[in-house]
Every structure is written in structure tokens, then in C-alpha cells.
C-alpha positions in Angstrom: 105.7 43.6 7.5 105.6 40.7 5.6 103.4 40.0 2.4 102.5 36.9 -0.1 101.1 37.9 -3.4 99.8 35.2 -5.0 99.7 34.1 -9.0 96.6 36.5 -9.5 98.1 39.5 -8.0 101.1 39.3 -10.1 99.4 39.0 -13.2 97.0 41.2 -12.5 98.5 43.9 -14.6 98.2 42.1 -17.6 94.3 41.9 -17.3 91.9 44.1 -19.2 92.5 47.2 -17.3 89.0 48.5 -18.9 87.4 47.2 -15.9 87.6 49.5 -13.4 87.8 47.3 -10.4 90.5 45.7 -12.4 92.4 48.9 -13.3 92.3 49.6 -9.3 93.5 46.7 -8.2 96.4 47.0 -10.5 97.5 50.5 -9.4 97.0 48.9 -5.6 99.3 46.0 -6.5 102.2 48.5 -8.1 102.1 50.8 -5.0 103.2 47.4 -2.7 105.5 46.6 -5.4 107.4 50.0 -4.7 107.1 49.8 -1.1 108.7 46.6 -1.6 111.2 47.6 -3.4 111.9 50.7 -1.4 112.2 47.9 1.8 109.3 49.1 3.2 107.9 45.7 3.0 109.1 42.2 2.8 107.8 39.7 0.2 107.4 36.5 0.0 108.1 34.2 -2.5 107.6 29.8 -2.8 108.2 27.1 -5.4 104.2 26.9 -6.2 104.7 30.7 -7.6 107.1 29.1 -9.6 105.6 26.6 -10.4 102.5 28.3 -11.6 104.5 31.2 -13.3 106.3 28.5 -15.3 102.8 27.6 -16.8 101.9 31.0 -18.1 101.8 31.1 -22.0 102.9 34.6 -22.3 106.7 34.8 -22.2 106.8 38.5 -21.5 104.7 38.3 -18.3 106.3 35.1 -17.3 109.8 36.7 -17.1 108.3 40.0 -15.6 106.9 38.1 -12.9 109.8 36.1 -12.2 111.8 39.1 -11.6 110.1 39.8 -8.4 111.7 36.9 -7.2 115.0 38.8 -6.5 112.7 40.8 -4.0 111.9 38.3 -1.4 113.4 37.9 1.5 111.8 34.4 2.0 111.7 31.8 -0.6 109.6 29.1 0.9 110.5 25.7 -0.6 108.2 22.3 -0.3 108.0 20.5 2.8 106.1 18.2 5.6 104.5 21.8 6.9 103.3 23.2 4.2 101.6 20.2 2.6 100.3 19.5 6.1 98.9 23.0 6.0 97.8 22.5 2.2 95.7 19.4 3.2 93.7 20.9 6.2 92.8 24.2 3.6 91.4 21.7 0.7 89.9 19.9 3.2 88.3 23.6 4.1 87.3 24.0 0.4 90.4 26.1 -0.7 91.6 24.6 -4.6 94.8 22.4 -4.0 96.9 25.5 -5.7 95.3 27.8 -3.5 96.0 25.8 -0.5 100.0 25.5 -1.2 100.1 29.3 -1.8 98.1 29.5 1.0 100.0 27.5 2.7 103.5 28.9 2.0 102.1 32.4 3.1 101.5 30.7 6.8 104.7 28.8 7.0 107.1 31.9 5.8 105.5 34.2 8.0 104.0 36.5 6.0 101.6 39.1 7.9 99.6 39.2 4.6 97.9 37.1 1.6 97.3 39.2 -0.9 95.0 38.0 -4.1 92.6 39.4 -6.1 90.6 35.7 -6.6 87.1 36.6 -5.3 86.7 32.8 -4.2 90.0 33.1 -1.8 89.0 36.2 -0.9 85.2 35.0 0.5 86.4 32.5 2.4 89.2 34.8 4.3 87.1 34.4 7.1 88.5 31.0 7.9 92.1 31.6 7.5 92.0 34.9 10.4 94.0 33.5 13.0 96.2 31.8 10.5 96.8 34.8 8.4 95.6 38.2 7.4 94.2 37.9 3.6 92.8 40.9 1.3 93.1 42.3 -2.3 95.6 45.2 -3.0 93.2 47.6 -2.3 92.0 46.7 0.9 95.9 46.0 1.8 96.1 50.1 1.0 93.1 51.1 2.8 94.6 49.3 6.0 98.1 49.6 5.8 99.6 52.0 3.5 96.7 54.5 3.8 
């Protein structure tokens, strides 16, 4: 099985872990990371993850982050398809780097989206024959569980 994690799941650890949906979400998001790293499950990784990573302020977490590239089997690079995909997901009311995460989730074949942004997360309904799409938790509950 085949997952996407987008730029909020990854950093998710470095939110205020106070919060207790927060502080769940970031045990949730560790336990795929092990299966992953055990080769239980495949990850996926794409140039916008990159690209977004490459903006965070925090050195630390930027280089943490980027480590997980070494995991993934698929590194999904920009092309015709995935913009294509990108474009019809704005035009759905998905942000333009929400669509080309989106969008490179679809085109590598990932069985899962993964995020913990509450807007993405709403509007899953649209993207179900496209692509399965939860927050770490609910990717325990279903899968792992």
C-alpha cells in the first residue's frame, strides 16, 4: 500500500503538541513513518514537497523532513498530468499547492492522501474515486488498526 503525506503531515510534529488533537495526530503520523520504514508501506514523494519543504524557516525541520525522501519508492516529478490534474482540483476549490500535492498523490499511485489540513480534509468527498484521503488517525483506524 501506497501513501502521500503531504507538507502538513510532515511537519506536524513540530506543532504545539499541547493540543491534543494535535498531539494525536502526531503519534498517528510516527506509527506510518515506522511502518514505512519497516516496508510495510510505500511512500510517496514529488517536487512540490520539495518545493514547499525548501520554504520552511526552521533549518532543523527542513532537513528532518527531507530525510524522508530516501524512503520513497516514487518520486513524482512535474509533468502535462499532474498539472492537468492540478487545474481540474483548483477549478474544484482545492489551493493551487494543494492541488499539485493532490495531484502527484493521483498520478504516483498512491492508495492514500494523508493530511491533517481540515480544508483538504472536508472536501475528500470529491476526490473518492480519484484517491482515498484522511488524517493519520483515521489512516490507523482503517488500516493499521
Amino acid at each position: 500500500m501506497k501513501v502521500y503525506l503531504d507538507n502538513c503531515c510532515f511537519n506536524r510534529p513540530f506543532d504545539d503538541q499541547t493540543q491534543l488533537r494535535i498531539r494525536l495526530e502526531t503519534e498517528a503520523k510516527l506509527k506510518i513513518q515506522e511502518e514505512v520504514r519497516a516496508g510495510k508501506l510505500k511512500l510517496a514523494w514529488s517536487y512540490i514537497l520539495d518545493y514547499e519543504n525548501r520554504k520552511n524557516p526552521y533549518e532543523e525541520r527542513k532537513l528532518r523532513i527531507k530525510g524522508w525522501e530516501k524512503y520513497a519508492e516514487t518520486n513524482v516529478k512535474e509533468n502535462a498530468e499532474i498539472i492537468k490534474h492540478a487545474h481540474l482540483l483548483n477549478q474544484k476549490g482545492f489551493g493551487k499547492l494543494d492541488s499539485l500535492h493532490i495531484a502527484c498523490a493521483i498520478v504516483s499511485k498512491s492508495d492514500y492522501f494523508l493530511s491533517t489540513d481540515d480544508k483538504i480534509l472536508n472536501m475528500s468527498k470529491i476526490l473518492e474515486e480519484k484517491i482515498k484521503v484522511t488524517d493519520p488517525i483515521g489512516f490507523i483506524k482503517e488500516v493499521l488498526s
